[in-house]
C-alpha positions as CSV (number, residue, x, y, z in Angstrom):
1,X,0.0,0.0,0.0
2,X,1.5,3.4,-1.1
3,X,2.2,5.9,1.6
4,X,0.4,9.3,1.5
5,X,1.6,10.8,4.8
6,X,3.7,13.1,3.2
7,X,1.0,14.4,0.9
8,X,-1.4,15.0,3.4
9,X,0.7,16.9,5.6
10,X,1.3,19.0,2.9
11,X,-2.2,19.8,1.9
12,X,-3.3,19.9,5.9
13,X,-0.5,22.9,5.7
14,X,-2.7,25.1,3.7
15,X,-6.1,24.8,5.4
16,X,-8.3,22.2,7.8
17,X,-10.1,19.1,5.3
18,X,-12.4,16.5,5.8
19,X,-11.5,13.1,5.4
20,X,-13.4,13.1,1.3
21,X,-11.4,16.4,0.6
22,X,-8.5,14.7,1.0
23,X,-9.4,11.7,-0.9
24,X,-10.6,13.9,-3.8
25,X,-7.3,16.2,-3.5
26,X,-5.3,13.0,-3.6
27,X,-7.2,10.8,-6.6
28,X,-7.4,7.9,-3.4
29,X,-10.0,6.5,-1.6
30,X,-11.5,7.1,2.0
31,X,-10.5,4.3,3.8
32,X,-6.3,4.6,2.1
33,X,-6.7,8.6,3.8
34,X,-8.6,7.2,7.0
35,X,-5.0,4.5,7.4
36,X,-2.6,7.6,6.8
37,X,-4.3,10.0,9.1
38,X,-4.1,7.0,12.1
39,X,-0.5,6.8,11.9
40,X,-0.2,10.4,11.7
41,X,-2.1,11.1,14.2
42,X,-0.5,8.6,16.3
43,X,2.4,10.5,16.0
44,X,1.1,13.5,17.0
45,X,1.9,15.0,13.1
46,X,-2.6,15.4,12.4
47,X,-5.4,16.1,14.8
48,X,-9.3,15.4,14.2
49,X,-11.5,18.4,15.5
50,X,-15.3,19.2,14.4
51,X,-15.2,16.3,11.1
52,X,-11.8,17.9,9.5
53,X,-8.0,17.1,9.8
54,X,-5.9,19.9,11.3
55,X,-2.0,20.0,11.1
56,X,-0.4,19.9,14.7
57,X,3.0,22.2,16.1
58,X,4.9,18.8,15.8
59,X,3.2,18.4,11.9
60,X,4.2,22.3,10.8
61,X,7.6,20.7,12.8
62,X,7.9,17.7,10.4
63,X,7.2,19.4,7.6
64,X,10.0,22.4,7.8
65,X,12.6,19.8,8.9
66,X,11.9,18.7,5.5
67,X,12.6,15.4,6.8
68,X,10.6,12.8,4.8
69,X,8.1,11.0,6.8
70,X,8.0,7.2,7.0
71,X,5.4,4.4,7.6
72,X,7.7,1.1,8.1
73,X,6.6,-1.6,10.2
74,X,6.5,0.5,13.0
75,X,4.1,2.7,11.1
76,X,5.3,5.9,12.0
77,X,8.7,7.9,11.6
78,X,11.0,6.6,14.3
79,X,14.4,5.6,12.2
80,X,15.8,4.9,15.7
81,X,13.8,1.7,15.9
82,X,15.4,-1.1,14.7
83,X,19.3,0.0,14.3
84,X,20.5,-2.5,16.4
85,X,18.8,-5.8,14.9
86,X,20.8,-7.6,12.7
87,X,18.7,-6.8,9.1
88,X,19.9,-2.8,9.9
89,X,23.7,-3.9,10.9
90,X,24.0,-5.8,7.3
91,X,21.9,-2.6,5.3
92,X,24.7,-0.6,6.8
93,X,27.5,-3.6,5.9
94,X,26.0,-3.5,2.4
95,X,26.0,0.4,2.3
96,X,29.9,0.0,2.7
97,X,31.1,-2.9,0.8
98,X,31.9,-3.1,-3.0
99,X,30.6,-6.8,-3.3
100,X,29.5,-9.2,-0.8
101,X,28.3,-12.4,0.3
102,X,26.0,-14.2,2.4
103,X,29.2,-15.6,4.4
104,X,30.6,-12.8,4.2
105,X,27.4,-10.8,6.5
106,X,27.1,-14.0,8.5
107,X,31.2,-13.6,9.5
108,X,31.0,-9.9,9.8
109,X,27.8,-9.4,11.8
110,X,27.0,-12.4,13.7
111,X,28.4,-13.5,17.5
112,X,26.5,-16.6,18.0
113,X,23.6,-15.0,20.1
114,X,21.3,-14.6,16.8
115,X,18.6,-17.0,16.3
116,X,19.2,-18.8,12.5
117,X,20.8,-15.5,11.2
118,X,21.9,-17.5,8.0
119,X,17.6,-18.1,7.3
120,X,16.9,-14.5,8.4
121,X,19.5,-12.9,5.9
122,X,18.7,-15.1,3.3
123,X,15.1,-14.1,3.4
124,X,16.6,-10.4,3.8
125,X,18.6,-10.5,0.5
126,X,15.8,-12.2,-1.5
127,X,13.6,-9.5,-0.6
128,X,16.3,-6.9,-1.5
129,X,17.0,-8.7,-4.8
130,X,13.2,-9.3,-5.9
131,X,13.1,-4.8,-4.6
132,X,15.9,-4.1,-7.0
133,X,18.1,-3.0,-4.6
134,X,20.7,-5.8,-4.9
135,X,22.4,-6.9,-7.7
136,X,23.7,-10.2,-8.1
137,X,27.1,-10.8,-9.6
138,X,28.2,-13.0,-11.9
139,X,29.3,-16.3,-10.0
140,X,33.0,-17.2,-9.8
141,X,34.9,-20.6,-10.4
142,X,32.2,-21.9,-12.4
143,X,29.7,-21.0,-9.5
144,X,31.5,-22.8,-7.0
145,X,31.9,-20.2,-4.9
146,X,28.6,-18.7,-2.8
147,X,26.6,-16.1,-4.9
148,X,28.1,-12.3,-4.6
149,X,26.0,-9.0,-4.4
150,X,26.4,-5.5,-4.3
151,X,23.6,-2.6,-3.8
152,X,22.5,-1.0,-6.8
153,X,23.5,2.6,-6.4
154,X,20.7,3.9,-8.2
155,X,18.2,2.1,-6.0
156,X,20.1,3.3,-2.5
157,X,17.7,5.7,-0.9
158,X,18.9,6.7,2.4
159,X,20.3,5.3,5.7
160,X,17.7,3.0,7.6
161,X,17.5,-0.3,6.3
162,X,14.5,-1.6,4.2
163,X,12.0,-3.6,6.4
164,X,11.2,-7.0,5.5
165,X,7.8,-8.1,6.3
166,X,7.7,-12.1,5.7
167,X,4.2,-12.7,6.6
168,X,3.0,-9.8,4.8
169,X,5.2,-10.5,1.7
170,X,6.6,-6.7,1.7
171,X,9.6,-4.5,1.8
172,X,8.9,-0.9,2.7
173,X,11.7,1.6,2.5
174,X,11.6,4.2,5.4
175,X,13.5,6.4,3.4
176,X,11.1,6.6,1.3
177,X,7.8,5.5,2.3
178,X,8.0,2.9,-0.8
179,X,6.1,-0.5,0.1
180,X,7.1,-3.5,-2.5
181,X,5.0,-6.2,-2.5
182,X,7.6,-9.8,-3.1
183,X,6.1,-12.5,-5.1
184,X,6.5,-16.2,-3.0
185,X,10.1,-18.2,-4.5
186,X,11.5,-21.3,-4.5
187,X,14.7,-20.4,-5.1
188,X,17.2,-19.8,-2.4
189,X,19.0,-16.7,-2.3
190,X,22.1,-18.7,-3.3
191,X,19.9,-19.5,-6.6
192,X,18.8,-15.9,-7.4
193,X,19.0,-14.8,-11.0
194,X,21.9,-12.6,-12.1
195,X,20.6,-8.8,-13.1
């Protein structure tokens, strides 16, 4: 689901609107508005009053950091959350490394203490590959050794690390707002087609 938190903070900058002005002013419908103006409001950003959305001192905040707003999995814009798990610790790996591996993330980031980090990161790059935001490289030694990546440059966005929702079958970009829905594969990451 596309993210319209942004949008409607802007509009809610220039007057009060009901929940259908908005829709209308947007090309969306009611219900997509009604989910954006929760999580804003949740965040203190929007405020209902009298049947119209109102802009708060912490939205007219937001907006003049010029900070993007974000609705990740936490569903509001906290890019503190999260920076210490180990998805966000290979996101930053990635950011820095020319090409990479599987192993190599697993060797770097892990001390033992992670619960099947070689599943979770393998579920991690799929999603990042299927996004666009990997490419794989060609294989070396007639693919005997593991599969390589590196991020697409033109697909890097910002900081905080894509979210990867397995159950849900999405990556959402806090950068950006961007939600990617990932088609269900059989293939292992160590599989993945090259770009």
């Amino acid at each position: 689901m596309a993210w319209y938190g942004n949008a409607i903070l802007t509009l809610l900058a220039d007057c009060s609107r009901t929940k259908q002005e908005l829709a209308d002013a947007l090309g969306i419908k009611p219900p997509a508005v009604c989910d954006a103006c929760k999580r804003l409001r949740a965040n203190g950003y929007v405020q209902w009053h009298n049947g119209y959305w109102n802009i708060t001192d912490k939205g007219w905040q937001m907006l003049a950091s010029g900070q993007p707003l974000k609705s990740g999995p936490g569903k509001g814009n906290s890019p503190a959350r999260g920076r210490s798990t180990l998805r966000a610790k290979a996101w930053r790996a990635m950011r820095m490394l020319e090409g990479f591996s599987l192993d190599d993330l697993l060797t770097m980031l892990c001390d033992g203490s992670e619960g099947d980090p070689s599943r979770n990161l393998t579920d991690y790059l799929r999603a990042l590959v299927a996004a666009g935001y990997l490419m794989p490289l060609p294989r070396r030694g007639n693919g005997r050794h593991p599969q390589r990546y590196r991020l697409r440059r033109d697909r890097y966005t910002g900081p905080d690390a894509p979210a990867w929702n397995k159950p849900e079958r999405t990556l959402t970009d806090p950068n950006t707002g961007e939600v990617f829905r990932i088609p269900r594969k059989r293939d292992s990451v160590e599989e993945a087609p090259h770009a």
